[in-house]
VMD Tcl script that draws the C-alpha trace (Angstrom):
set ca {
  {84.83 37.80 36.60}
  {87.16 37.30 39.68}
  {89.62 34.27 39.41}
  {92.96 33.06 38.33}
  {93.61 31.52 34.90}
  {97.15 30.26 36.89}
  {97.97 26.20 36.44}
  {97.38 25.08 40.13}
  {101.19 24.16 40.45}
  {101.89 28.29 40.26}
  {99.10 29.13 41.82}
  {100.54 26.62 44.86}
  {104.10 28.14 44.34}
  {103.31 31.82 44.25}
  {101.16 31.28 47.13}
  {103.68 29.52 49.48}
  {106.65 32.01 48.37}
  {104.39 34.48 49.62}
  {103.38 32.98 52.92}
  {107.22 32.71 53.48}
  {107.52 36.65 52.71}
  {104.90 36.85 55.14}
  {106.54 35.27 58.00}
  {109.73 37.70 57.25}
  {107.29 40.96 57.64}
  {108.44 43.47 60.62}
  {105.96 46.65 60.30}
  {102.84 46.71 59.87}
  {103.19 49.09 56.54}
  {104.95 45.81 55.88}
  {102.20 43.98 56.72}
  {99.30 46.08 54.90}
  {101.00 45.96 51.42}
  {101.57 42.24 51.49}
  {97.73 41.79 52.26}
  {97.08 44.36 49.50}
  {99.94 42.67 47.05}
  {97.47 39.68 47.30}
  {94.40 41.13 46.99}
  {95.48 42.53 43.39}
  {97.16 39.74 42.31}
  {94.58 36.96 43.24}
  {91.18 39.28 42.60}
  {89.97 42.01 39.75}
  {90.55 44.60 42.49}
  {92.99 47.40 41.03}
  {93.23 49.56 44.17}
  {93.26 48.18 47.61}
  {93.68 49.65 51.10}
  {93.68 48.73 54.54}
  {92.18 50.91 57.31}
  {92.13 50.36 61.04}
  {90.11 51.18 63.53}
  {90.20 54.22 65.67}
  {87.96 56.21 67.58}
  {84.62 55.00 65.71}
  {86.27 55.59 62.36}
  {88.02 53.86 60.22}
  {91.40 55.24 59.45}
  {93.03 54.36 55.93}
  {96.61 53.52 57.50}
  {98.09 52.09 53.46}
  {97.19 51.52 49.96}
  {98.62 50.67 47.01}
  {99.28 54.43 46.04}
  {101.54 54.61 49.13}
  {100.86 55.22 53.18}
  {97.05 57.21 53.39}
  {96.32 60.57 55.08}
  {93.57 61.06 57.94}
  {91.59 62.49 55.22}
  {89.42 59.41 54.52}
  {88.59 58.31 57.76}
  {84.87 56.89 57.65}
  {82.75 55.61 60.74}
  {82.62 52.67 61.48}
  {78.30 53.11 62.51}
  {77.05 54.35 58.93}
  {78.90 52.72 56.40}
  {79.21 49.09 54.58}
  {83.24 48.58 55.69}
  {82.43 49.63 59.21}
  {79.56 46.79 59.17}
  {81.80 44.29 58.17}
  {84.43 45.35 60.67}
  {81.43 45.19 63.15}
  {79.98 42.10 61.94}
  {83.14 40.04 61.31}
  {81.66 39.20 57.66}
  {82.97 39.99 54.52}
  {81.07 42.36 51.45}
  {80.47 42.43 48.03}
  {78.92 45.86 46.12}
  {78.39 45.04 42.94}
  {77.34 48.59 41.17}
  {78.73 51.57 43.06}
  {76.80 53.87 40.38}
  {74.18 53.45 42.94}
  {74.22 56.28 45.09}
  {72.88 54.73 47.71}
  {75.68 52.31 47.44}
  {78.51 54.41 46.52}
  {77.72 56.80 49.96}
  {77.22 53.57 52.25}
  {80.47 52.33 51.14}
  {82.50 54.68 51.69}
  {81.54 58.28 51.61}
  {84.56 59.72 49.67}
  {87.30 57.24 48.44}
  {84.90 55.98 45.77}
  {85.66 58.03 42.03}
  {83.51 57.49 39.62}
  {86.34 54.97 38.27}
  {85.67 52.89 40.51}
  {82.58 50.28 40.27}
  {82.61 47.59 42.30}
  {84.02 46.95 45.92}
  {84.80 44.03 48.07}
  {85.26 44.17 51.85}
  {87.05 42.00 54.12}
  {87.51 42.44 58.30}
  {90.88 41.89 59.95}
  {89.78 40.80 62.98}
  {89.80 43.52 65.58}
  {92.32 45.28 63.85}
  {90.12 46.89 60.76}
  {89.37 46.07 56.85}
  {90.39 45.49 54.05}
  {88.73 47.09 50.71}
  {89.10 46.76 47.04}
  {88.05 48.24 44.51}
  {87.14 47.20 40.55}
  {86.60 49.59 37.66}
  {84.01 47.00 36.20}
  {80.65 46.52 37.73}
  {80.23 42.99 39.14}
  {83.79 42.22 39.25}
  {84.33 40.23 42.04}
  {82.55 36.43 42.96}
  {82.13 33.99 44.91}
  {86.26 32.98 45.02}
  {87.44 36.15 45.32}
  {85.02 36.51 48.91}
  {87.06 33.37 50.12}
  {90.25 34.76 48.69}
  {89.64 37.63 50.33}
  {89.25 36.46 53.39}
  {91.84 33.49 53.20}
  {93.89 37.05 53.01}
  {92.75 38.47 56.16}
  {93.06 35.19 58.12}
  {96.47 35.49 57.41}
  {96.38 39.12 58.44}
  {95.67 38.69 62.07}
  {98.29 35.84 62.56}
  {100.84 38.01 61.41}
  {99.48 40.58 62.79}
  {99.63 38.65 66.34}
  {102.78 37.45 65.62}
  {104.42 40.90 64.78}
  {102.99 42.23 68.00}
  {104.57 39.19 70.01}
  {107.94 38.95 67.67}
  {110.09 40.64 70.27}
  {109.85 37.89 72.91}
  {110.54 34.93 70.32}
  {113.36 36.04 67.86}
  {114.72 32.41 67.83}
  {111.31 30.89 67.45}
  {109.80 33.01 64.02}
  {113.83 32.80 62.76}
  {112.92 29.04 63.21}
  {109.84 28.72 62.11}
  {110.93 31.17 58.91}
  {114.06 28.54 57.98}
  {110.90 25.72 57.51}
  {108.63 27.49 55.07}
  {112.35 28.35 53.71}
  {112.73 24.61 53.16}
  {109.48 23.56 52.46}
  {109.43 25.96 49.21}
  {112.69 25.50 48.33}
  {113.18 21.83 48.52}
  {109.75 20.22 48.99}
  {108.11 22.41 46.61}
  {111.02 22.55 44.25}
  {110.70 18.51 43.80}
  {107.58 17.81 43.05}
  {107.74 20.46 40.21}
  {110.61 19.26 38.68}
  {108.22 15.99 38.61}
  {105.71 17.26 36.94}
  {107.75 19.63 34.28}
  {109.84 16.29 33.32}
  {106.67 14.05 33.43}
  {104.61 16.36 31.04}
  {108.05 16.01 28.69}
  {107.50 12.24 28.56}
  {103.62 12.26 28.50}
  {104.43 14.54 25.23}
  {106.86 12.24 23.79}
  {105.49 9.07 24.85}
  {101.80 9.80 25.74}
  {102.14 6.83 28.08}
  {99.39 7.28 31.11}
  {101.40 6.75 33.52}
  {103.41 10.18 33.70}
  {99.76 11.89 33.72}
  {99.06 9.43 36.91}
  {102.78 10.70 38.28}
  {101.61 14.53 37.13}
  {98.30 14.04 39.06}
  {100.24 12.57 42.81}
  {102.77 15.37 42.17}
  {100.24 17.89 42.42}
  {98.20 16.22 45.12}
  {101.93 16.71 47.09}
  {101.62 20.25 46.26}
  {98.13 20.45 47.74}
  {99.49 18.59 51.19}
  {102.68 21.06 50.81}
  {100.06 23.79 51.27}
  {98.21 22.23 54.25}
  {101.37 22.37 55.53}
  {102.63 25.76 55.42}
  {99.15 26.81 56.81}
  {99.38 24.83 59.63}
  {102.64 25.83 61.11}
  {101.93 29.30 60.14}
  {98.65 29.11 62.46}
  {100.55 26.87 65.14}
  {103.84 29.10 64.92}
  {102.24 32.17 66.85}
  {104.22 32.54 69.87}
  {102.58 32.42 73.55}
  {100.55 35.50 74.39}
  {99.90 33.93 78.57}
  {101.36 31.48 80.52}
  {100.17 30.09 83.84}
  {99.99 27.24 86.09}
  {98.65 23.95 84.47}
  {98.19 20.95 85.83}
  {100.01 18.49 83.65}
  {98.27 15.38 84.81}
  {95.09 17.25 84.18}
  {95.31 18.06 80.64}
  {96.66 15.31 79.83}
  {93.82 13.13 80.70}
  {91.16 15.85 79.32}
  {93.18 16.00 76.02}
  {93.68 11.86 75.71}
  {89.95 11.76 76.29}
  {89.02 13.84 73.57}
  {90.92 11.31 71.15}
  {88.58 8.68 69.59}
  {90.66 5.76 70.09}
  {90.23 2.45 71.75}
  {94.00 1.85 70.58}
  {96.08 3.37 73.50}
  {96.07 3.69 77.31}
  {97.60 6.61 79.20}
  {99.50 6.25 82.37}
  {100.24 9.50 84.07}
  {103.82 9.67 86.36}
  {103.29 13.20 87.82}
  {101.09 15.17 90.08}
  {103.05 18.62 89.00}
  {101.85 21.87 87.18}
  {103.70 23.37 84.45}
  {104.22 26.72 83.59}
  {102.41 27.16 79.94}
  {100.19 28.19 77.49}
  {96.73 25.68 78.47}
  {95.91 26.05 74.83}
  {99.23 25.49 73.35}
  {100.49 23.04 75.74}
  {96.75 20.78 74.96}
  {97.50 21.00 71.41}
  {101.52 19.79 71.88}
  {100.49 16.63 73.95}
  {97.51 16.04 71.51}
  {99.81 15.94 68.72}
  {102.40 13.93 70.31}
  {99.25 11.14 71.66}
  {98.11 10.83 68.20}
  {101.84 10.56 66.79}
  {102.04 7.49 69.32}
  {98.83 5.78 68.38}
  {99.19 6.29 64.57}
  {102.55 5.13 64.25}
  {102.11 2.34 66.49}
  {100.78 -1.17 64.59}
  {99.31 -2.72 67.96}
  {97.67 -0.73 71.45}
  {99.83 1.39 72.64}
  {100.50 2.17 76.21}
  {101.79 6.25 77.21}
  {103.12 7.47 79.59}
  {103.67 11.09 80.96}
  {106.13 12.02 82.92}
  {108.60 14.52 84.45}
  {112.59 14.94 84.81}
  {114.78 17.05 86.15}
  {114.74 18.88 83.01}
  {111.35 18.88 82.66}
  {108.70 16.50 81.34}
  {108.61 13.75 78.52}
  {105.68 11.35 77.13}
  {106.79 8.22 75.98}
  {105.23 5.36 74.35}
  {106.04 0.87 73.90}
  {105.47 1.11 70.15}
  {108.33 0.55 66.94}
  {109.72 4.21 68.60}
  {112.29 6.38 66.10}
  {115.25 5.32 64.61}
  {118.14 6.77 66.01}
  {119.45 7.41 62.89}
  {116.17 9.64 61.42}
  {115.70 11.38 65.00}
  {117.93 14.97 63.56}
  {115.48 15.16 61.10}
  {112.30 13.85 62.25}
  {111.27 17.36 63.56}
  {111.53 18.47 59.90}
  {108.30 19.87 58.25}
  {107.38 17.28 55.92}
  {109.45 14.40 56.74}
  {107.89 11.24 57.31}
  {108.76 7.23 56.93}
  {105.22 5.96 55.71}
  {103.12 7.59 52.82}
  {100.17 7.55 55.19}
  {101.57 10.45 57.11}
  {101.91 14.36 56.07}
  {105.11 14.80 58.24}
  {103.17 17.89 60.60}
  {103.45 15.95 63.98}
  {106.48 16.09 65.20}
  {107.16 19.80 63.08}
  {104.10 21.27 65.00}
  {105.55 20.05 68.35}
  {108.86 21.44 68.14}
  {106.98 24.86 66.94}
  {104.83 24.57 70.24}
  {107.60 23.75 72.46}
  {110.23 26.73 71.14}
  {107.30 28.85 71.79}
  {107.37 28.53 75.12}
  {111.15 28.42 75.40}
  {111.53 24.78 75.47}
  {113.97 22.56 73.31}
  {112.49 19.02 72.19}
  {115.00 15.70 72.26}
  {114.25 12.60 70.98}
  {114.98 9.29 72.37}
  {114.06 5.78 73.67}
  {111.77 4.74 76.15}
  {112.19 2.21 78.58}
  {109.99 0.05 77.05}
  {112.17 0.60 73.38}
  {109.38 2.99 72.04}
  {110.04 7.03 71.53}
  {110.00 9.16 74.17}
  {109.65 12.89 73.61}
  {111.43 15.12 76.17}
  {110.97 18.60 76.83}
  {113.33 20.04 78.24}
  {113.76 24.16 80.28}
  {110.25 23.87 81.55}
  {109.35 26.08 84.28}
  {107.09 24.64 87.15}
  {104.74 26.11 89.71}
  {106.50 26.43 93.32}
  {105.06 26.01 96.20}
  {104.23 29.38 98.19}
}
mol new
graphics top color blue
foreach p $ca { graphics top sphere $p radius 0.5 }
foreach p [lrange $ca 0 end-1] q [lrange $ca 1 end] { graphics top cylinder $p $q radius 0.2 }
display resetview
């Protein structure tokens, strides 16, 4: 059956190397073979494809014999990839001996080889298939595996497509899963590889309890990496938001009864709505997590642009270079994303982030090379 017999630490390492390969991509042959690289590493599938859509058909565009012909092409109305391209689910055939099966699946890239197929869509881009020589190869994980694999498809995709007007940003955003595998990841390996030494020598259960927090590090590692690689897509639209708008819809949607929110400006910023409500939500709930007692924010604008700042314990000067850093954090009850996501959001939209004091000795966040809406 479908699965990995990997220890989870691997599994976590091989799987975060490969998200950073990801973010380095620049075609979309590129693309296609990491997706099918996965596919046969983490399934039973021995040949993969992907095929896009064109026309009503869709066109193999690579596999893992090399870049496809036109030869294949299959529509999209009449056959079991074209319904989960249509339908936005993913497929499972068990038994392609079935004839039945074998011609909805996919009319003539099925040899008698092959057995059993799995089917995942790529958003509105196409599929992608794999096939098994053994009947009823592929279960339950390898559907979400499978699709966890074409998630990750269409943000790259997106990205790729946008990567020309945010060069700085993705070189960014690349050096961070860089760090995160290399240093983060690194760590808490070495942990567990010097821990299981002294469990062996000493049996003692307290390098098993280190082995076990080590690994639930690795776990919060990979939250990580998936985060910024969703939040790290760079802005598709910009227009004119009200600032003192969204910030009161997006500090209303926070359950708290912790903060209040004072607003300092009647302008409209040039952004992403989207983007920009997810920047200021992260930055709200930074303030009222970090903060021991209510906290009061405020937003505001500069000549640079705008800032939100806060009266809690605000940020040491002398952490403030690397508070931005994925991961880093000063209290065990925080994963480190906040501030990481933030500066992700802002270089998106061609901002720089700074980190200071407020008036009230608190943090304030500015961001600064903001464009604003001008009166006609």
């Amino acid at each position: 059956m479908g699965g990995s017999d990997r220890p989870d630490a691997a599994a976590a390492d091989s799987t975060l190397a490969s998200v950073a390969n990801l973010l380095a991509i620049t075609t979309d042959e590129e693309l296609d073979r990491w997706g099918i690289d996965r596919l046969i590493e983490e399934t039973p599938a021995t040949r993969a494809k992907v095929a896009v859509a064109n026309d009503g058909l869709l066109v193999p565009r690579t596999s893992n014999g090399g870049t496809t012909g036109l030869d294949h092409a299959i529509p999209v109305a009449t056959t079991v990839p074209g319904s989960v391209f249509s339908n936005g689910e993913p497929c499972v055939i068990h038994d392609l001996a079935d004839t039945r099966s074998t011609s909805a699946a996919t009319h003539s890239d099925v040899t008698p080889s092959h057995r059993s197929m799995i089917c995942a869509p790529i958003g509105n881009i196409g599929v992608i298939v794999g096939l098994a020589s053994a009947p009823g190869a592929f279960d339950d994980r390898d559907v979400a595996v499978a699709q966890k694999i074409s998630m990750l498809l269409v943000t790259a995709q997106e990205r790729l497509l946008d990567s020309a007007d945010a060069p700085v940003h993705n070189e960014q955003l690349l050096e961070d899963i860089r760090s995160i595998v290399s240093h983060d990841l690194q760590n808490k390996l070495s942990v567990i590889c010097g821990r299981l030494e002294l469990a062996k020598e000493t049996g003692a259960p307290e390098h098993f309890r280190s082995c076990e927090r080590a690994i639930t590090g690795i776990a919060a590692i990979g939250e990580l990496v998936a985060t910024l690689s969703e939040t790290g897509t760079p802005i598709r639209s910009v227009e004119p938001v009200s600032l003192d708008e969204i910030a009161r819809m997006t500090f209303a949607a926070i359950d708290t009864t912790d903060a209040t929110l004072e607003i300092r400006t009647p302008a409209s910023v040039i952004a992403d709505p989207n983007c920009l409500r997810q920047l200021l939500d992260n930055l709200f709930r930074n303030a009222i997590e970090h903060s021991e007692t209510p906290v009061t924010i405020e937003v505001g604008t500069m000549p640079a642009g705008f800032y939100v700042a806060d009266d809690g314990p605000g940020i040491d000067p002398r952490i403030r270079e690397d508070a931005c850093r994925p991961g880093f954090t000063t209290s065990p009850a925080h994963d480190g994303t906040g501030l990481a996501i933030i500066r992700h959001l802002a270089m998106a939209h061609g901002w720089t982030l700074e980190i200071t004091e407020s008036a009230a000795g608190g943090a304030r966040i500015e961001l600064c090379g903001v464009d604003w809406q001008t009166s006609a």
